[in-house]
LUMLO-969376 format. One line per 8 residues: their letters; for each residue x, y, z of C-alpha. Coordinates in Angstrom, 2 decimals. Example, Ala and Ser with C-alpha at 12.3 -4.5 7.8 and 13.67 -1.06 7.14 Angstrom:
BEGIN
as) 12.30:-4.50:7.80; 13.67:-1.06:7.14 $
END
This chain:
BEGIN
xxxxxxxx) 103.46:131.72:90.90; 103.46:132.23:94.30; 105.20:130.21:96.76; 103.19:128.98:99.51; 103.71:125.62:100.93; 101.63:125.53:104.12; 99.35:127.52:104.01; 96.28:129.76:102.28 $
xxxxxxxx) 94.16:132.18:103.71; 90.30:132.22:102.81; 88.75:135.26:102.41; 85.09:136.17:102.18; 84.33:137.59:98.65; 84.38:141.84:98.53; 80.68:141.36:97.29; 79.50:139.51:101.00 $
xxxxxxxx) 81.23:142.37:102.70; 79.66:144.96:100.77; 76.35:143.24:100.90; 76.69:142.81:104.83; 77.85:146.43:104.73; 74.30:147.06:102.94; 72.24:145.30:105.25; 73.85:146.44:108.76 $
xxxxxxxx) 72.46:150.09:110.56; 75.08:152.46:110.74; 76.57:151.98:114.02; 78.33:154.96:115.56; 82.25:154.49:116.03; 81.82:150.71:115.78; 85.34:148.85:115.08; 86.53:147.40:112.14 $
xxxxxxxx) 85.48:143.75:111.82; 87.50:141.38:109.72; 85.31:138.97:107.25; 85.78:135.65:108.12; 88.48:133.73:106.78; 89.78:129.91:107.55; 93.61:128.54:107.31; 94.04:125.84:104.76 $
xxxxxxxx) 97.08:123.70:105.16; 98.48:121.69:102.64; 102.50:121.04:103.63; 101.52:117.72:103.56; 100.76:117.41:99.88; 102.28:117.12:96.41; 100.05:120.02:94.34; 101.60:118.48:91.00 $
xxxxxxxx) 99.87:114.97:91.66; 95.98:115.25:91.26; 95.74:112.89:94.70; 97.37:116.02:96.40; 95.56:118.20:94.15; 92.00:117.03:94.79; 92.75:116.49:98.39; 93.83:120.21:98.50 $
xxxxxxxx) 90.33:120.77:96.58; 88.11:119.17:99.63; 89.92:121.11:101.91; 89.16:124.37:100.31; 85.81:123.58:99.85; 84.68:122.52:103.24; 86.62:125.66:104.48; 84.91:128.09:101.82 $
xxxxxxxx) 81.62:126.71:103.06; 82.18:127.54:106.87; 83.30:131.09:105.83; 80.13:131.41:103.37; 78.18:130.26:106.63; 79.39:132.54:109.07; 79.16:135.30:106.65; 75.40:134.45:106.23 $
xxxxxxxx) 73.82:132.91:108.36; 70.51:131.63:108.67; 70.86:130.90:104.81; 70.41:127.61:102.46; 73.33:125.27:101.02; 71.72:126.52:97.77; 71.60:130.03:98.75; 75.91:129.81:99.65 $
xxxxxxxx) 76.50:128.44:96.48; 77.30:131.25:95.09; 79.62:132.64:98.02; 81.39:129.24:98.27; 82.15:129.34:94.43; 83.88:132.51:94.57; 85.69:132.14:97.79; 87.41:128.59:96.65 $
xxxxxxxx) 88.01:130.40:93.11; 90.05:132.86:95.03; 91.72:130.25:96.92; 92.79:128.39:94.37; 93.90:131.31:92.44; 95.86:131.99:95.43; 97.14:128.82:95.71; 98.32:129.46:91.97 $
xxxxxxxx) 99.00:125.96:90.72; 98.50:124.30:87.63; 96.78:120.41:88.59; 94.37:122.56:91.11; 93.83:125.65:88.76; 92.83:122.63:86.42; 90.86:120.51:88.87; 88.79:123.46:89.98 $
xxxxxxxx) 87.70:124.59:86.29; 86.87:120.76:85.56; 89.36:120.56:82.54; 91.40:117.96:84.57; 88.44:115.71:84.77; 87.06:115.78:81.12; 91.37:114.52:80.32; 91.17:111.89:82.94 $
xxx) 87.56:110.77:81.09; 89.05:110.67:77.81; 91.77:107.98:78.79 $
END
């Protein structure tokens, strides 16, 4: 588990950057450009509550969707769907705790329904 109390760093999924890789003309000598990424903070909350947990979840989300956006522009919600999935799945996976790992696959909800 890793041990990261303030923050997480977003990171566009390797597929965008290949596609965007696909879809650019060469360019010759051009720098490196880093894919966008957003800083999530979360000192502020208690990951082993779900409160801090789904909190933690919104925050990721809106932050996965700006990256998605600036990666592709010009494209639908529905059409960065797919992007935003994958780029909270890594940041929760980063993240690398149990309540949110649980909260983002839906398994915390379906317990919470059952009480």
């Amino acid at each position: 588990m890793m041990n990261i109390k303030s923050f997480t760093r977003l990171i566009a999924a390797p597929s965008l950057v290949s596609l965007s890789m696909l879809l650019a003309a060469p360019a010759p000598a051009a720098p490196a450009v880093d894919p966008p990424s957003r800083v999530v903070r979360f000192g502020d909350l208690d990951l082993s509550t779900i409160a801090g947990a789904s909190v933690l979840h919104k925050r990721i989300k809106h932050a996965a969707l700006e990256v998605c956006r600036e990666a592709m522009p010009n494209r639908t919600l529905i059409e960065l769907n797919p992007c935003r999935r994958k780029v909270v799945d890594i940041a929760v996976a980063t993240v690398d705790r149990d309540t949110l790992t649980a909260l983002n696959g839906g398994k915390l909800i379906k317990v919470i329904a059952r009480r």
